[in-house]
C-alpha positions in Angstrom: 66.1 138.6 95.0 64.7 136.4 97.7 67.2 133.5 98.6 65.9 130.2 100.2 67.7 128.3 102.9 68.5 124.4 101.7 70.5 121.6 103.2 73.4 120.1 100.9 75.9 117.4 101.4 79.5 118.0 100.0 82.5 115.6 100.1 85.0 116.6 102.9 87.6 117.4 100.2 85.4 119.5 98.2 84.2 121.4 101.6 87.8 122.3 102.6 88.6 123.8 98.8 85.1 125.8 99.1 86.6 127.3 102.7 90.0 127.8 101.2 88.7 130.0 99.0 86.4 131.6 101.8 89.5 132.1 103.9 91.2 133.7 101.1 88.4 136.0 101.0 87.7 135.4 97.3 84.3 134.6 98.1 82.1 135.7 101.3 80.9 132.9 102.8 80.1 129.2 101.6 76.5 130.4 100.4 78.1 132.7 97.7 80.6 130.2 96.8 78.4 127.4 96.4 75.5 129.7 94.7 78.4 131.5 92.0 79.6 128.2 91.1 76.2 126.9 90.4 75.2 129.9 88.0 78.0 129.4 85.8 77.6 125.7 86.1 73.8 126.7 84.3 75.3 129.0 82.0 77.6 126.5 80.6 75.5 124.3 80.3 72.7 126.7 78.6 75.5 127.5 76.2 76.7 123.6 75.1 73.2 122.7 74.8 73.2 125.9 72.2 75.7 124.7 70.7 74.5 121.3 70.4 71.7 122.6 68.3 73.6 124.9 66.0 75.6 122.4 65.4 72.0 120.1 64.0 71.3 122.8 61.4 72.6 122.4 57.8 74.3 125.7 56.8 72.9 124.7 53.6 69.2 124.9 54.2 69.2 127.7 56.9 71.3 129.7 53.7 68.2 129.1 52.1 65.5 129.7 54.4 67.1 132.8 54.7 67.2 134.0 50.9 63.7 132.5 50.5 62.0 136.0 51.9 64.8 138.5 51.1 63.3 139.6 47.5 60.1 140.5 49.0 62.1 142.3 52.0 64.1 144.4 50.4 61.5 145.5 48.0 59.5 146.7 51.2 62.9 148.8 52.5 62.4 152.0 51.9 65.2 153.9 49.6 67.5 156.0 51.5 69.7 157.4 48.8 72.1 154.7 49.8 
C-alpha cells in the first residue's frame, strides 16, 4: 500500500513516550508508531459505533422480523434425511 508523507504536531510529552517506545524497539520508527496507534484508534471506534447501534434495536421486534420469513424458508430447504 502506497503511504503519503504528512506533517503532524505532537505535545513534547507525548513525542518522548512515542520515541521510548522506538528506542525500545517495539515499534520501527515514529511513522509506524504513530500509523499502528491510529488503526486501532479507527477500529475502536468502528466497533463502539456498532455497538451503539445494536444497542438501538429492540430484541423484541428484530425476534420478530426474524420469525416473520422462517415458515416460507424452511419449506424451501430441501430434506436431507435429517
Amino acid at each position: 500500500m502506497d503511504s503519503k508523507k504528512v506533517s503532524i504536531t505532537i505535545n513534547p510529552l507525548l513525542l518522548n513516550e512515542i520515541d521510548e517506545l522506538v528506542g525500545r524497539h517495539i515499534f520501527p520508527n515514529r511513522s509506524q508508531m504513530i500509523q499502528t496507534a491510529l488503526e486501532e484508534l479507527i477500529i475502536r471506534f468502528k466497533r463502539q459505533r456498532l455497538a451503539q447501534e445494536c444497542a438501538k434495536l429492540n430484541p423484541d421486534e428484530e425476534k420478530r422480523f426474524a420469525e416473520m420469513g422462517i415458515g416460507q424458508e424452511l419449506s424451501m430447504w430441501p430434506d436431507d434425511g435429517w
